[in-house]
C-alpha positions in Angstrom: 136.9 64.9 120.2 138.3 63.0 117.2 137.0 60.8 114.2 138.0 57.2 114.9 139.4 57.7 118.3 137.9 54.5 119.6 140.7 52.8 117.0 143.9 51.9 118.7 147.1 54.3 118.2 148.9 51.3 116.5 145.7 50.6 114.0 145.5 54.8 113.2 148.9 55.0 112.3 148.8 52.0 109.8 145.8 53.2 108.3 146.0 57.1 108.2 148.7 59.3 106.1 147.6 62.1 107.9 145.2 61.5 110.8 142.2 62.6 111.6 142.0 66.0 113.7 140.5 67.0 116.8 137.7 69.1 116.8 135.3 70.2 119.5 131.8 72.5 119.9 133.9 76.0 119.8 135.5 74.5 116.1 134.8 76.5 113.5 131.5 76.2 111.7 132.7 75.3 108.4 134.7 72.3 110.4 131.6 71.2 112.5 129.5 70.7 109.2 132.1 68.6 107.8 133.0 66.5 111.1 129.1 65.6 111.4 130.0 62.8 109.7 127.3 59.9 110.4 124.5 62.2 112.6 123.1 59.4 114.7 119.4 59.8 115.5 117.9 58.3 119.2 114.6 58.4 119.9 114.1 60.8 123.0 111.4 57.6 124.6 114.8 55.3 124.2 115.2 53.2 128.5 118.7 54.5 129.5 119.2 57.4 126.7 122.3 59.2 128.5 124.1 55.7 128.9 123.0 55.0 125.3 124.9 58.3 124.3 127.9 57.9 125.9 128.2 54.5 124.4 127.7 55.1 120.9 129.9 58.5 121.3 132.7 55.9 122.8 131.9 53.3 119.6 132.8 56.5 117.1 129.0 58.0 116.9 130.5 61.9 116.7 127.2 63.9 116.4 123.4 62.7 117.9 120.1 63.7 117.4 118.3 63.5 120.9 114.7 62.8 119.0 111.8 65.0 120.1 109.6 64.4 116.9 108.7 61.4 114.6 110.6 58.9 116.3 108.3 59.4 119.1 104.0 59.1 119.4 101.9 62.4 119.5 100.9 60.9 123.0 104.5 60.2 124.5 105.6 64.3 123.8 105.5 65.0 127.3 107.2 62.2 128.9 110.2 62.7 125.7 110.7 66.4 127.2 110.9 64.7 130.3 112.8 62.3 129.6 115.3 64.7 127.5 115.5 67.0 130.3 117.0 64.6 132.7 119.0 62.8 129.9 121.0 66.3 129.2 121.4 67.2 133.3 123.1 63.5 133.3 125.6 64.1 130.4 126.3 67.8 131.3 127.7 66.3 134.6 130.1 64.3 132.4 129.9 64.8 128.8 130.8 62.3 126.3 133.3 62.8 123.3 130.3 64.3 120.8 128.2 67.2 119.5 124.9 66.8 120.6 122.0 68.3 118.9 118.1 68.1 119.6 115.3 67.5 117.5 112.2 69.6 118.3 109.0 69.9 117.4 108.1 73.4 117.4 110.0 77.0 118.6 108.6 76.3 121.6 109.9 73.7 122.7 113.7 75.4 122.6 112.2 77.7 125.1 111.1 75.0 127.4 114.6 73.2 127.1 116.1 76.1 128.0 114.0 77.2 130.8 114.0 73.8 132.5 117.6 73.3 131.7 119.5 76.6 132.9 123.5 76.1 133.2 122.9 72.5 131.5 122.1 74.2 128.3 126.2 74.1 127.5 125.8 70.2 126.5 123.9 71.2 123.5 125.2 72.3 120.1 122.2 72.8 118.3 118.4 72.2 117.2 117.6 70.4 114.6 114.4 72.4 113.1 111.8 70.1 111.5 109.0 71.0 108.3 111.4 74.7 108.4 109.7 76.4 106.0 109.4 80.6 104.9 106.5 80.3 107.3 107.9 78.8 110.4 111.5 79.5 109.3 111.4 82.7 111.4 110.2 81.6 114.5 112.3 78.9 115.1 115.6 81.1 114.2 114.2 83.4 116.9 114.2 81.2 119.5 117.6 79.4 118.3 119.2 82.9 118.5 117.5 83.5 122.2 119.2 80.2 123.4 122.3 80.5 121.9 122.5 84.0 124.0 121.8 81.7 127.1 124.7 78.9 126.4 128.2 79.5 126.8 129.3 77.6 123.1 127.6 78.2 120.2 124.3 77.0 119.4 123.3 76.4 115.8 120.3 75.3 113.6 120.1 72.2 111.8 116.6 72.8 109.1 115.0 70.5 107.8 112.9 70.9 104.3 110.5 68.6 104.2 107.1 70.7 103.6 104.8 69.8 100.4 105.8 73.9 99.6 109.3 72.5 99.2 108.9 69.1 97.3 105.2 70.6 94.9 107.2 71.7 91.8 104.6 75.0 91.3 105.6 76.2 94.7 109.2 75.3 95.4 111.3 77.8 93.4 109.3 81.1 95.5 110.0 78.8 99.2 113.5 78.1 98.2 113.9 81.9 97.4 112.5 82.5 100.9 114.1 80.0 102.8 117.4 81.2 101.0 117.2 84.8 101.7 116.0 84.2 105.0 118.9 81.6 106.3 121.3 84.1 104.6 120.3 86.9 107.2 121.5 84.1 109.7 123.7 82.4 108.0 126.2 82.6 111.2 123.8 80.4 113.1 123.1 77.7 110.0 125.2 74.6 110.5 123.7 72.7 108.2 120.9 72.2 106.4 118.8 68.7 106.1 116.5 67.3 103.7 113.8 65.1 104.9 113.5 62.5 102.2 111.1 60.0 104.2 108.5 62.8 104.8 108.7 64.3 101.4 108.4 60.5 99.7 105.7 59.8 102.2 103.8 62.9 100.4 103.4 60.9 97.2 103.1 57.5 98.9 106.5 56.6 97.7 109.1 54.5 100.3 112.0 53.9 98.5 113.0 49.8 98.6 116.5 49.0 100.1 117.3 48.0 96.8 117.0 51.4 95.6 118.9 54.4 96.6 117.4 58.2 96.8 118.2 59.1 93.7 116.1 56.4 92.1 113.1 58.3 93.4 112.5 60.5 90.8 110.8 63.0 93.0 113.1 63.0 95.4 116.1 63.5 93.2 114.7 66.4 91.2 114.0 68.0 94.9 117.7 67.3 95.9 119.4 68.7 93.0 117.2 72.1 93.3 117.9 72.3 97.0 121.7 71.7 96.0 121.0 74.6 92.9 119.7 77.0 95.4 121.2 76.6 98.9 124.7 74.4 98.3 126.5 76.8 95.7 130.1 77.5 96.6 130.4 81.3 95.7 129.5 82.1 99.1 125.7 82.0 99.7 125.4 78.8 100.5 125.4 76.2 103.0 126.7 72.4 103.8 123.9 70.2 102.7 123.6 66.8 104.6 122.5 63.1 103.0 118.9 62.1 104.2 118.6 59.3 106.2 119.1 55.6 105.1 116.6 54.0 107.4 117.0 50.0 106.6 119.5 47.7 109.0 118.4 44.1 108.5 118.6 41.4 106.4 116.2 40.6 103.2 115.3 38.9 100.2 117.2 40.4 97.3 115.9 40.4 94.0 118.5 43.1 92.3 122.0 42.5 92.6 124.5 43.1 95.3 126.0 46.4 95.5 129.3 45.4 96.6 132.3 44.4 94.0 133.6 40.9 95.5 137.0 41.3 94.4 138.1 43.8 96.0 136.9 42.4 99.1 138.5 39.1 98.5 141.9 41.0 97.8 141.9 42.0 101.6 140.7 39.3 102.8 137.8 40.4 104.1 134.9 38.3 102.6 133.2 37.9 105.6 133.1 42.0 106.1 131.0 42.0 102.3 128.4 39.2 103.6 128.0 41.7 106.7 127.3 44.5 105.0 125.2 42.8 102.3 122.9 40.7 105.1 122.3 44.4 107.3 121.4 46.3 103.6 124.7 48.4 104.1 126.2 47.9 100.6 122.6 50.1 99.5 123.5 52.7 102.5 127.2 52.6 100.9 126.3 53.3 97.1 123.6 56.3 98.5 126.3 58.1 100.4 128.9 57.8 97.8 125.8 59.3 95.4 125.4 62.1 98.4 128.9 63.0 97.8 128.9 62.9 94.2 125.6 65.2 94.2 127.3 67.8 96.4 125.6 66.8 99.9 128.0 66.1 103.0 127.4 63.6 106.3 124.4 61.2 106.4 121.3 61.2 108.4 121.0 57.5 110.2 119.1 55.7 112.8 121.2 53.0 113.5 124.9 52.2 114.9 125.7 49.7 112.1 125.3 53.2 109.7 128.1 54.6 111.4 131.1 52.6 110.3 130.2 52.5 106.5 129.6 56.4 106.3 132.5 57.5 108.5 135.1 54.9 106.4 134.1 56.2 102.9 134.3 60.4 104.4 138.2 59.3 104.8 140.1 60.9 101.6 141.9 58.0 99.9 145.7 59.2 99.3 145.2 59.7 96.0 142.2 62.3 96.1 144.1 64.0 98.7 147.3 64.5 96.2 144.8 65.8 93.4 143.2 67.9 96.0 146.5 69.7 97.3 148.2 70.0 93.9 144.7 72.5 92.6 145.0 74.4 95.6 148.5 74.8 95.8 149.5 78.7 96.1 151.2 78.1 92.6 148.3 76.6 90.6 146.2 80.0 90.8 146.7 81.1 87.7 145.0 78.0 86.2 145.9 75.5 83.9 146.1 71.8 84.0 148.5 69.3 85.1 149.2 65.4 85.5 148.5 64.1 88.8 150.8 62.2 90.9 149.5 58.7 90.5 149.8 59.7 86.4 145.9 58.7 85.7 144.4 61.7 85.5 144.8 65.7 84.3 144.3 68.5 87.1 142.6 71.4 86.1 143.5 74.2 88.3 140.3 76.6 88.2 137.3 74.0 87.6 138.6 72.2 90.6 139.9 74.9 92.9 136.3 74.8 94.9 136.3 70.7 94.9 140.1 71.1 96.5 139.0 73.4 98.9 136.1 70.7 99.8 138.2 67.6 99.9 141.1 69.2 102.1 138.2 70.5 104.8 137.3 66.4 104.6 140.6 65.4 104.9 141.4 67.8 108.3 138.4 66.0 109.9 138.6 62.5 108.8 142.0 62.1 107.8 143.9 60.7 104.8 144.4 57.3 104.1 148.0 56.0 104.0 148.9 54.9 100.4 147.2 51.6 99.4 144.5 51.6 102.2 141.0 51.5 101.1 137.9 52.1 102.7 138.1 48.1 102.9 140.8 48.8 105.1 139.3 51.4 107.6 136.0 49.1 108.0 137.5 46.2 108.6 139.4 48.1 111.5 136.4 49.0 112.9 134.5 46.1 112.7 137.6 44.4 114.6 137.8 47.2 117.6 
């Protein structure tokens, strides 16, 4: 599988200076946390779920969240196994261009999945553990690692911190501690790790406005940058962190600005791709992932297929980045210093941002690199045209 595949070979090669590469559920795990990308969330209830998958994989939809918890009533659980049972026999059959994950509700329910599923197990890629916690943490881990014997490609753990232990300031440093030294012991098994940002608001009565991003909500932001302080460092111990979900898709009345510069919009002619993304709340779902990035987080949580395009356009590295990026980690700029960079607005330093390099070159193998003088303009507007 391969980030904007549904793109025509004509469109790719205007657009990328080095294109996005394939990747598949054997990848490397450091790859598969990075080609996430947009993680596409369907609620396990949805009429026609495996047709539904294979449609958004074809549309660019990457990685999916079959939805065995909040999406779905307390009183519809049993039918949603069901219902995911059959949907996973159907696209083992003939599986469609993604990584496909599942959202449980408890360790149990990974052992019923993979009772009732036998050989049809090797669709999945991974569970996606909700309210994890130093409590439950172990339990689910336990059955992750007793299905992933089962399953002939890796199978890998997707938590979620979301718990009032997390978020409550005089418990969270002893539960990140936990949760920290107890992912570490399976840190092979940890794709990434999710924070559940429309839980832990809902904990204070907060629901951020689509005027708003995340990190407007002062709770929420002082969570995220602790979560990023204990589990995202780069010295080795710890993990990809992924954006929480941006869960608004239609149009409103505004009463703070626009989000979206017009001129550059009205440089590539593309007016008409700004008013889009303004009247579906996109230009709020922009400005949050670019604030994901610059916070250390990677990939987005989303619930809809209009999230897709704006996420997956800005992980592309513009050419410029990508320059910077392989200048610090060229063999030769080891022993430090700084130096101009190519486009001559900017100094390099070598050891600072070694780390950030490393990080933008793993983007760039999944995602691409945009020829010189595309923008993310660019790349949307191809989509939105396919």
């Amino acid at each position: 599988m391969r980030h904007f595949d549904q793109l025509a070979d004509n469109v790719r090669e205007k657009l990328f200076h080095q294109p996005p590469q394939s990747f598949d559920r054997d990848s490397e795990r450091s790859i598969l946390a990075h080609a996430l990308g947009a993680t596409l969330y369907v609620p396990a209830t949805k009429e026609n779920l495996a047709r539904a998958v294979r449609r958004q994989s074809a549309a660019g939809a990457k990685s999916m969240v079959i939805d065995l918890e909040d999406a779905i009533s307390d009183d519809s659980v049993e039918v949603a196994l069901t219902s995911t049972e059959h949907t996973l026999r159907d696209l083992n059959d003939d599986p469609p261009e993604c990584l496909l994950f599942v959202r449980v509700r408890s360790a149990e329910q990974i052992r019923q999945l993979v009772d009732a599923l036998g050989p049809a197990m090797g669709i999945i890629s991974g569970f996606v553990l909700p309210k994890f916690s130093v409590e439950t943490g172990p339990g689910y881990l336990r059955a992750v690692a007793a299905a992933d014997e089962k399953s002939e490609h890796p199978l890998y753990a997707m938590p979620v911190l979301e718990s009032p232990r997390v978020l409550y300031r005089e418990s969270r440093e002893a539960e990140l501690i936990g949760i920290r030294e107890l992912l570490d012991v399976h840190r092979e098994r940890v794709l990434t790790i999710r924070i559940g940002a429309t839980d832990l608001c809902g904990l204070f009565g907060i629901r951020r406005d689509r005027d708003l991003s995340i990190y407007d909500v002062g709770v929420a932001a002082d969570l995220i940058t602790q979560v990023v302080n204990h589990l995202g460092r780069s010295d080795g111990t710890g993990f990809a962190i992924t954006g929480p979900v941006w869960e608004y898709f239609a149009n409103h009345e505004r009463i703070l600005r626009p989000q979206l510069r017009q001129t550059p919009f009205e440089e590539r002619h593309a007016v008409g791709l700004r008013r889009q993304l303004m009247s579906s709340d996109l230009d709020g779902l922009m400005r949050e992932t670019m604030l994901d990035r610059a916070n250390g987080l990677t990939g987005k949580s989303v619930i809809h297929p209009l999230h897709i395009a704006p996420v997956h356009a800005l992980a592309v590295v513009p050419h410029e980045e990508y320059l910077d990026a392989s200048d610090v980690a060229h063999p030769e700029s080891v022993a430090g210093g700084v130096r101009r960079s190519e486009y001559r607005n900017k100094m390099n330093e070598m050891r600072p941002h070694r780390t950030w390099a490393a990080r933008t070159l793993l983007r760039a193998t999944v995602f691409g690199v945009a020829a010189q003088g595309i923008s993310h303009i660019d790349i949307m507007s191809a989509q939105q045209e396919n």
